[in-house]
Each structure stands twice: as C-alpha cells, then as structure tokens.
C-alpha positions as CSV (number, residue, x, y, z in Angstrom):
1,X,-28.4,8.0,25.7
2,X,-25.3,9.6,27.0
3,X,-23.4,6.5,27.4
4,X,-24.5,4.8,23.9
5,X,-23.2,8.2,22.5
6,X,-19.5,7.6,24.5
7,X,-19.5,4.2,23.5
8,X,-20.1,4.3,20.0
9,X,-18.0,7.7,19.8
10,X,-15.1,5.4,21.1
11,X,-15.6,3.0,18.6
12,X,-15.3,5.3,15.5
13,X,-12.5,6.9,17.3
14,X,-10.1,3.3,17.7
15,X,-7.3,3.0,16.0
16,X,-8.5,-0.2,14.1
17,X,-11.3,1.7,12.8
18,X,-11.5,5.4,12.4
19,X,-8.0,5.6,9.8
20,X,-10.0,3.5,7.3
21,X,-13.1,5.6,7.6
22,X,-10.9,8.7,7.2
23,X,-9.4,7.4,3.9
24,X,-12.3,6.1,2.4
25,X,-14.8,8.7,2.9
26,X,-16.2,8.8,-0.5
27,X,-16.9,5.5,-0.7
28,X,-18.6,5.5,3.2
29,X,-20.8,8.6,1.7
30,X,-21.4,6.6,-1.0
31,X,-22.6,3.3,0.7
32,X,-25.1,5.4,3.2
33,X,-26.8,7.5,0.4
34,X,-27.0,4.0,-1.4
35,X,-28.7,2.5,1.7
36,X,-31.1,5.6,2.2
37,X,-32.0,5.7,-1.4
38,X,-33.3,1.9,-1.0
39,X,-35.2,2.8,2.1
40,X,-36.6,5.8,-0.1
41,X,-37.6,3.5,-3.2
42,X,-39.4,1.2,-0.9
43,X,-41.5,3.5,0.4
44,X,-41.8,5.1,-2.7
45,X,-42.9,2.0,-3.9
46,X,-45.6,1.4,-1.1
47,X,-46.8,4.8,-1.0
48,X,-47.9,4.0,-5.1
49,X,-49.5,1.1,-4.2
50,X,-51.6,2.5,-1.5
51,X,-52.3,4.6,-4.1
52,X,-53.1,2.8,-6.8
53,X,-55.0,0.2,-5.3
54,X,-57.2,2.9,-3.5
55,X,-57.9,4.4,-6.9
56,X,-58.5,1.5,-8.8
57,X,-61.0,0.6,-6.3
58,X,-62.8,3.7,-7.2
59,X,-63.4,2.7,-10.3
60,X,-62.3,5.0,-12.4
61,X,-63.7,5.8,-15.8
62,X,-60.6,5.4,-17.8
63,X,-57.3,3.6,-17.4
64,X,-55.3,6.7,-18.0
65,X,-55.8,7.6,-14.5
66,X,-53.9,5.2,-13.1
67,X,-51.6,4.7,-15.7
68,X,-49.0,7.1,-14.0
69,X,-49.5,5.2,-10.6
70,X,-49.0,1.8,-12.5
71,X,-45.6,3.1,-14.2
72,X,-44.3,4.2,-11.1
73,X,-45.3,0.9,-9.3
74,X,-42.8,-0.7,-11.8
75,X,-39.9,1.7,-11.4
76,X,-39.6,1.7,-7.6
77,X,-39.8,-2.1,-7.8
78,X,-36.9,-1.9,-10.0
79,X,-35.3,0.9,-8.1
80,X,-35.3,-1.1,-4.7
81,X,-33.8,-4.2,-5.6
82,X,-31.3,-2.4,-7.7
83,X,-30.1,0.2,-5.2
84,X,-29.8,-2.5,-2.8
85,X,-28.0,-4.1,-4.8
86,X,-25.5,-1.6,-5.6
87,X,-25.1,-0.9,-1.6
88,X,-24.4,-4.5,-1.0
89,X,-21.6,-4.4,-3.9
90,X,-20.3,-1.3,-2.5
91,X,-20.6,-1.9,1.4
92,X,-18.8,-5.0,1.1
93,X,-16.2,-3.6,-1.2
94,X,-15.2,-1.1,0.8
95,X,-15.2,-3.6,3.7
96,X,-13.2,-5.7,1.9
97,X,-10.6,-3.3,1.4
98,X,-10.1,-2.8,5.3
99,X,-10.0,-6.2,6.1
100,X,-6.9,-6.4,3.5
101,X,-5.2,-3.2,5.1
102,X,-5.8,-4.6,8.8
103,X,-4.7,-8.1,7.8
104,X,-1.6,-6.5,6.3
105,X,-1.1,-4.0,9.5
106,X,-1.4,-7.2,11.3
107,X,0.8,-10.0,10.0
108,X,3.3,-6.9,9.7
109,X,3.4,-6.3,13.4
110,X,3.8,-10.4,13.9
111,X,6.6,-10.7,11.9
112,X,8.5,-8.2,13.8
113,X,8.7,-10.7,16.4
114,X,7.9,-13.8,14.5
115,X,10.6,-15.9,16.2
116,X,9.5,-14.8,19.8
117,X,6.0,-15.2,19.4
118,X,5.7,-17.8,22.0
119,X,7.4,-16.1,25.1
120,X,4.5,-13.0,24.3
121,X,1.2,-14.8,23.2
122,X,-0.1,-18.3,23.3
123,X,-1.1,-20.4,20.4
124,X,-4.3,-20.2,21.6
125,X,-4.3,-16.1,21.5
126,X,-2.7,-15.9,17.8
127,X,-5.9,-18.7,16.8
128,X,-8.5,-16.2,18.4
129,X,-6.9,-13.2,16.9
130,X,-6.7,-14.5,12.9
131,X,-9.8,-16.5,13.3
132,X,-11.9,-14.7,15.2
133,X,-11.1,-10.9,16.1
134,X,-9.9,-9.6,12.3
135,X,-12.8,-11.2,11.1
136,X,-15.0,-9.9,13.2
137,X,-14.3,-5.9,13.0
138,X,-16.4,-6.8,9.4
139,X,-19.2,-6.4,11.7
140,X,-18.2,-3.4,12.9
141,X,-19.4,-1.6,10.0
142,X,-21.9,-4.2,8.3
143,X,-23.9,-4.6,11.2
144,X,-23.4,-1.2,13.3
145,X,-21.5,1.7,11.2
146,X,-23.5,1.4,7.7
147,X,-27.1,0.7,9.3
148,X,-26.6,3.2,12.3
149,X,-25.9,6.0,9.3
150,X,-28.7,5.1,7.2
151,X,-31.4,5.2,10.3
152,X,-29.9,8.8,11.1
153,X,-30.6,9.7,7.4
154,X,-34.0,8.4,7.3
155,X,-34.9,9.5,10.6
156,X,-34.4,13.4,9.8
157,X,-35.9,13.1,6.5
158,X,-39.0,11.2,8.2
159,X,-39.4,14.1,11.2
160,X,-39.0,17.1,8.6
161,X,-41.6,14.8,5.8
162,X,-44.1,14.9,8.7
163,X,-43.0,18.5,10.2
164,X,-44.6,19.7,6.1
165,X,-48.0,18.5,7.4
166,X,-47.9,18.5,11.4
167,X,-44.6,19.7,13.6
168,X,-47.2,18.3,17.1
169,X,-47.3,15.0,14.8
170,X,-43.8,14.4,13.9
171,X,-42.4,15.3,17.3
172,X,-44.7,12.5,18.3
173,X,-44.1,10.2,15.3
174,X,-40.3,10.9,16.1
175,X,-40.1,10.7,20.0
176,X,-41.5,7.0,19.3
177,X,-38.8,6.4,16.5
178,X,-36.3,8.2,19.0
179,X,-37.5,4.4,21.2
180,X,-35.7,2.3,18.5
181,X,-32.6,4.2,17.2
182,X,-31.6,5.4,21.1
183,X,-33.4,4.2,24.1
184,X,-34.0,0.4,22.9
185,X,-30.0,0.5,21.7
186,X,-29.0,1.5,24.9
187,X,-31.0,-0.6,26.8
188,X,-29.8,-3.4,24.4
189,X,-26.3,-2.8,25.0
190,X,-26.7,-2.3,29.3
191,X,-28.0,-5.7,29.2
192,X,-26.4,-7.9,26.7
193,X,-22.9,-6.4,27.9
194,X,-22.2,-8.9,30.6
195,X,-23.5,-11.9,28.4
196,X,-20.5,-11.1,25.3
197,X,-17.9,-10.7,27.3
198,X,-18.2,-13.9,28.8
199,X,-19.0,-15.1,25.6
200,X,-16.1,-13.8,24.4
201,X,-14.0,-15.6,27.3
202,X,-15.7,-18.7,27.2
203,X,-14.3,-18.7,23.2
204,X,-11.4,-17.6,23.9
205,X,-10.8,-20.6,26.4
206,X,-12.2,-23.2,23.5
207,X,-9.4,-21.8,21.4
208,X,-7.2,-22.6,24.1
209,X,-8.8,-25.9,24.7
210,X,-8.5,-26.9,21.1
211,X,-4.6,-26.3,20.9
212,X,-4.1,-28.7,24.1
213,X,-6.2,-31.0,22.5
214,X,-3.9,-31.0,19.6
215,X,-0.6,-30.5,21.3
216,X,-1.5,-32.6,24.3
217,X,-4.0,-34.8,24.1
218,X,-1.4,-38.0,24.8
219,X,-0.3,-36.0,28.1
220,X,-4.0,-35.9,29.1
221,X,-4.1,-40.0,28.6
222,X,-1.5,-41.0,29.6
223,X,-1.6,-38.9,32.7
224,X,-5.1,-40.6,33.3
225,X,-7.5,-37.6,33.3
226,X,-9.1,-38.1,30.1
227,X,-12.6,-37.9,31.6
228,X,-11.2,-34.6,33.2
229,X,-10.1,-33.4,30.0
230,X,-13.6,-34.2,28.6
231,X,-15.7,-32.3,31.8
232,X,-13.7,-29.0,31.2
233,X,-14.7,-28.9,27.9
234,X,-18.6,-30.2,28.4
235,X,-18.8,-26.9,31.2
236,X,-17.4,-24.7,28.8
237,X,-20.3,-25.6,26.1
238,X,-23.0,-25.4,28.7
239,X,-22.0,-22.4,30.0
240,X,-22.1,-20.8,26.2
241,X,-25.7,-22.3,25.8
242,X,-26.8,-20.7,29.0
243,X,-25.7,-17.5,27.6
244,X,-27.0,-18.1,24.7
245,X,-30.2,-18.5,25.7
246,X,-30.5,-15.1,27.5
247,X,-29.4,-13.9,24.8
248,X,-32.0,-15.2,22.9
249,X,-34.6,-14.4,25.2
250,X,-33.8,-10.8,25.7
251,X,-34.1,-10.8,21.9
252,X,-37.3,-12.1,21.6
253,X,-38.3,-9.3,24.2
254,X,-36.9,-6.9,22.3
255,X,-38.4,-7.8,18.7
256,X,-42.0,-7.9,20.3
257,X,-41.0,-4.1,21.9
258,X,-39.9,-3.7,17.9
259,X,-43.6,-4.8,16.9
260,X,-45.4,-3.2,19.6
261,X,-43.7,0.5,18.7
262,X,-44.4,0.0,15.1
263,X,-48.0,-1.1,15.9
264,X,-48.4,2.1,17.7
265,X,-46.9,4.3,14.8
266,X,-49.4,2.6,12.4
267,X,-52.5,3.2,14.4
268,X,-51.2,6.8,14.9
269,X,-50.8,7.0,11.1
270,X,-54.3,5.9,10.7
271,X,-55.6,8.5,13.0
272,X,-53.8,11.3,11.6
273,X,-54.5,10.7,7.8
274,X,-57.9,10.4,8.4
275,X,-58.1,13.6,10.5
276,X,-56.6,15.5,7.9
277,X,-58.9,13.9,4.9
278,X,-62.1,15.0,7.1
279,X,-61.0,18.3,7.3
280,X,-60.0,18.3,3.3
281,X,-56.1,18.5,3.3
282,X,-56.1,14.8,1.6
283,X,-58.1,13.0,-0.5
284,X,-59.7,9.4,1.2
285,X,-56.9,7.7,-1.4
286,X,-54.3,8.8,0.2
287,X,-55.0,7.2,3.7
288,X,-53.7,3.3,2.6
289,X,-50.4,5.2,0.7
290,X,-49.5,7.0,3.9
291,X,-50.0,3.8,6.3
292,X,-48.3,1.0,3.6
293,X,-45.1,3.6,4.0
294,X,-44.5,2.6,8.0
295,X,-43.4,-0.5,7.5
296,X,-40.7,-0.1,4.8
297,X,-39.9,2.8,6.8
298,X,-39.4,1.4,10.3
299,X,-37.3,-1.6,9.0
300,X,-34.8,1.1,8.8
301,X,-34.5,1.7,12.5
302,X,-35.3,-2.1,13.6
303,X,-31.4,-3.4,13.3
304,X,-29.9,-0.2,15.0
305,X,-30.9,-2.0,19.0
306,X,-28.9,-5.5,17.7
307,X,-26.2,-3.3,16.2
308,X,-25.6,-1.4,19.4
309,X,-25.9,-4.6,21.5
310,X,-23.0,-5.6,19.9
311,X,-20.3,-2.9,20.9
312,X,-19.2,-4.8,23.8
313,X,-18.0,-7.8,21.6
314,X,-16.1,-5.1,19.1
315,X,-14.3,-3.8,21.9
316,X,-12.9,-7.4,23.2
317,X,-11.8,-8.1,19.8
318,X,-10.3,-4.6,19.0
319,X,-8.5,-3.9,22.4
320,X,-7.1,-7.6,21.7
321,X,-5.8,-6.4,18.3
322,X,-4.5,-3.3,19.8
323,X,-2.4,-4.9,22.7
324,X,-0.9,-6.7,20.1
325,X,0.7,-3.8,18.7
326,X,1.6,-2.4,22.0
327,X,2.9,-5.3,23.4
328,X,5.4,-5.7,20.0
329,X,6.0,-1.9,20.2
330,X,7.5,-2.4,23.4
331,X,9.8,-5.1,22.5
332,X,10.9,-3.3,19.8
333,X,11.5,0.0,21.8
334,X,13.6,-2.8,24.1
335,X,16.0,-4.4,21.0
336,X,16.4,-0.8,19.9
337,X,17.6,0.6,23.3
338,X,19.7,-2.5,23.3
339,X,21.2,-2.1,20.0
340,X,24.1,-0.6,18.8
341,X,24.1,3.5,17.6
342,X,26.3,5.5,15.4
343,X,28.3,2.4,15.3
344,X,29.4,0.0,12.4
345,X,28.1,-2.9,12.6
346,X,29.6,-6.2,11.0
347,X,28.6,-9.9,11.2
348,X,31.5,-11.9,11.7
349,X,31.5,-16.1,11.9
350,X,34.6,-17.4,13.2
351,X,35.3,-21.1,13.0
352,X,31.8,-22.2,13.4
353,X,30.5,-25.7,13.7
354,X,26.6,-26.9,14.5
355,X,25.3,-30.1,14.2
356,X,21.4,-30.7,15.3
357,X,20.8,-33.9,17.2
358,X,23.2,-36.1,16.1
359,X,26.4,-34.2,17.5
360,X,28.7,-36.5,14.9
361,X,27.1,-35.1,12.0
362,X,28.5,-31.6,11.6
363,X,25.5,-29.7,8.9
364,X,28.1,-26.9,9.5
365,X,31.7,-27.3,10.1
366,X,34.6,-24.6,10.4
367,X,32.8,-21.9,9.2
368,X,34.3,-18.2,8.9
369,X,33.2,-15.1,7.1
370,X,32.8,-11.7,8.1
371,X,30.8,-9.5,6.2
372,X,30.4,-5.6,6.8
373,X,27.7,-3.0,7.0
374,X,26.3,-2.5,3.8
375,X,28.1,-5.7,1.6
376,X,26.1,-8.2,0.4
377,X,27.1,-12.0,-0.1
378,X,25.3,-14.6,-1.2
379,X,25.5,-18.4,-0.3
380,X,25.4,-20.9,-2.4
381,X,25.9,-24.9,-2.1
382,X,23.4,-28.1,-2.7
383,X,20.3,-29.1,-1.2
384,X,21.9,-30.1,3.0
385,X,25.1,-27.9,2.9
386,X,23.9,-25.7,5.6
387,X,22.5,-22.9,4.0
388,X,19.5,-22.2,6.2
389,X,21.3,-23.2,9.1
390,X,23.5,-20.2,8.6
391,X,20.3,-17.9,8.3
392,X,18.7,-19.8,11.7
393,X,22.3,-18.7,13.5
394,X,22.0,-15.4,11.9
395,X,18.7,-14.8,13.5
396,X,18.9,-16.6,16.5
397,X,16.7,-19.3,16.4
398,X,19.3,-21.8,16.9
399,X,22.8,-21.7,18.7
400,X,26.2,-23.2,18.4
C-alpha cells in the first residue's frame, strides 16, 4: 500500500501533471461528482428493480403500489446514461484542454533550439515524443486520475451506507473492497512494472528502426545486410508479443481475482439481508434490491488495478517529456552565459557573398548592412534574390 501511495503521489505531483490539475479544479470536481453520481443512478436504478420485481411478484392488489417503484425505474434509467454522458463530455473536455497547453509548452521548448535539434535528440526520439508520449499523458487521467477519484468517492459512501445498518458488516464489506482499490493495484503495478518498461524500450527502438528504414534503407542494400536489417526488426516484434502475452495472462488472473471478490461480496450480501429480514429490520422485498446494487457498485472499483498497472508506462513517457525541457534549459543557460550583457548589440554584414552548391552562382553577392539594437529593416526583392538566405546566415544555419 505504501509504495502504490508514493507512486501515485509522484504522479500528481510531476510537473506535466499537477499545474493543470491546479488550474482546473472546478472542472476536476466537477468530472468526479459527475462520475459518482452515474455510479449512484445505477445503483439507484437496480436497487428499484429489485424492488419492484419483488413486489410485483407479490401480487399486489392494486397497481398504485408499484407505481412509485415503476416511475423511479424510468428516471434512474434516464439519469444513468445521461450523467454518463455529461462526465464523458466533461472528462474529455477538460482533457482536451491539457493536451492543448502541453502541446503548446512543448513545441515552445523545441523551437528554442529548433536548428540544433539533431546534435540533442534523434529523429527517432522527437517521433516517440509527439506520437507517442503527449498522447499518452491522456491516459493519465482517463484511465488512472478520474476513475481512481470516483472509486474513493464511492468507496466511503458504500462503508458509511453499510456502517447505518452494520459497522462489523461494512468493515468486512470494506476490507474486501479495500482488495480491489489497494492491494490488487499494488500487486498489479509490482508485476506489470518490468513488462512496460521494456515495452516502452522495445517501442522506442521501432521508432528508431522506422526512421532508418526511411533514411537508410538503400545503405542497408547496398551494404548487403538486408536480411539483417529484416532479423532486427522480426526480434523486436517477438519480443513485444512475448510481453504481451504476460501481460495478458496476468490480466486474465487478475479479472477472475475481480469475479471471485465480487462473488464473495454477493454471497455476503445474501447472508446479511436475510439475517436482518428474519429478525424484522427489512421486509423479504428488500433482499433482491440490496443484492442487484453489488454489481453496479463494484464496477466502480474494477478499473482502479489496470489504472494503477499502468503508472510505470506514465512515468517513461513523462520523465521523457521532462528531460526535454531540462536538456533545452541547459543549452539555453549555455548561449546565455555565452552572450553578450549590458552591451549594444548590432548585426553588421560586410561585403558578403554565398552561393549553395554551385560556387559560380552567387544567390548573394557583396552584401553590406548594418543594422542596430532596436531598428528594424525590412527586405524586399523577387522570388531568388536571396532573401531567406540572409535569414539562414542570420541564424546560423548556413555559413559563408
């Protein structure tokens, strides 16, 4: 338990994550109590049933009596679908709106070094970052932060609902819950930890693999180890459908744990509701209402062991996205340290001439201007005069 807390606890706590929580709190609040109140309106909805079909088989003398039943039957349909509904609208709203800040905070820090990319970060790096990291910290709260809050919710409400009839009950009812949103998670996580990272690696590397293909595919064939070329790449996929496949097994493991838990909880449900009807506290109707609410209930806690299993994958992609900022940091604390203080600067071309490959052609020829801290000029000329050649020398992406 003590490490799923620390882990988790650093998640919220990253850079890439907790700044957006801060600012959007309202909406966060607002996508959890949406999520809670489906989780409500479905067992609401199940607990009127139970009802209603244990009263109608009692045959009742008039319709009236399970007329209120019936109407509520239809308005916690409606309610569930619609406040799911709502939380999906809202959820991936707000989500939305961090992927659009982090893009931004990202392609911001890029550009500071845009024309040195290269001698910092492969091609293969900048792929896996844009296509594969930003995209998915999504996950991060879809799958982890929004369901994680909404078991927490529901599993306080559950313990105090079954506290008002039996404190010996819920502590039992809740140490079993305490199995899915804690014990399973962390369990989960210990063991599916080794199997993402190298996942992560192994996708990395096909990112990699993918930009040679590209770039140098004709070296490969030419060189005459095509068929090698081909190997590295047919390991790479087996490896990934090895680790896949534990993956998939442990999972399978794990859902039949999920079952096995909720089994229990039912039969215990059972037990207790009928306890209390023999000794009057409920009527014999309310036994089906009680036991239907389980299973809308415990589908609350059953995505919290997958959403914890998956920490290890946010933190590749997030310490990726934050060595990207410290690495550009750096360079910029370097060209700062380098550069000129307190002093004016001017930019001052003095009979320059550049040609590209063909050293006769001249796109630039004799060129001098000088212009001083704070002027502004502006070039002008037809399409070929050399215009973005003087920016390219201004920058230094090209040299006389």
């Amino acid at each position: 338990m003590g490490n799923k807390k620390v882990r988790s606890k650093t998640i919220l706590k990253h850079s890439w994550i907790r700044p957006y929580l801060q600012q959007n709190k309202g909406l966060l609040m607002l996508v959890l109590c949406l999520g809670v109140m489906t989780f409500i309106s479905a067992g609401a909805l199940m607990f009127t049933s139970g009802y209603l079909i244990s009263k109608s088989a009692t045959q009742p003398e008039n319709i009236l009596l399970v007329y209120v039943p019936i109407v509520l039957v239809r308005a916690f349909g409606i309610a569930r679908p619609v406040f799911r509904y709502f939380e999906r609208l809202a959820s991936h709203n707000l989500v939305l709106k961090f992927l659009s800040s982090m893009r931004i905070r990202l392609y911001s820090a890029l550009e500071k070094k845009a024309l040195h990319l290269k001698s910092h970060f492969s091609t293969g790096d900048l792929l896996g970052l844009l296509a594969d990291d930003l995209e998915h910290i999504q996950n991060v709260y879809l799958k982890t932060i929004f369901p994680s809050g909404v078991a927490i919710f529901l599993y306080f409400l559950t313990v105090v609902g079954l506290g008002y009839f039996s404190i010996p009950f819920a502590i039992l009812i809740g140490t079993l819950i305490f199995l899915l949103v804690a014990i399973l998670p962390l369990i989960s996580l210990l063991v599916t930890r080794k199997n993402y990272i190298m996942t992560k690696k192994l996708r990395v590397q096909s990112y990699e693999n993918l930009t040679d293909a590209v770039m140098g595919i004709n070296d490969w064939h030419i060189s005459g180890r095509y068929s090698d070329f081909i190997k590295i790449n047919e390991k790479q996929v087996i490896k990934m459908e090895e680790y896949d496949s534990k993956l998939e097994q442990f999972n399978r493991r794990r859902q039949f744990f999920i079952q096995l838990i909720t089994g229990i909880i039912t039969i215990l449900m059972i037990i207790f509701i009928t306890g209390m009807v023999e000794v009057g506290a409920l009527t014999h109707i309310c036994i089906a209402a009680f036991v239907l609410v389980v299973f809308p209930v415990i589908d609350a806690f059953k995505s919290v062991p997958d959403s914890f299993s998956m920490t290890t994958s946010y933190d590749a992609s997030l310490s990726r996205l934050e060595n990207v900022e410290e690495t550009i940091g750096e360079a910029k604390k370097t060209i700062e340290n380098q550069s000129l203080k307190n002093q004016p600067i001017a930019i001052k071309f003095e009979d320059v001439s550049f040609a590209y490959e063909d050293k006769d052609n001249l796109v630039i020829e004799h060129l001098t201007f000088t212009v001083k801290q704070g002027e502004k000029i502006a070039l002008l000329g037809k399409s070929g005069a050399g215009k973005s050649t003087v920016g390219k020398l201004l920058l230094g992406s090209v040299f006389p």
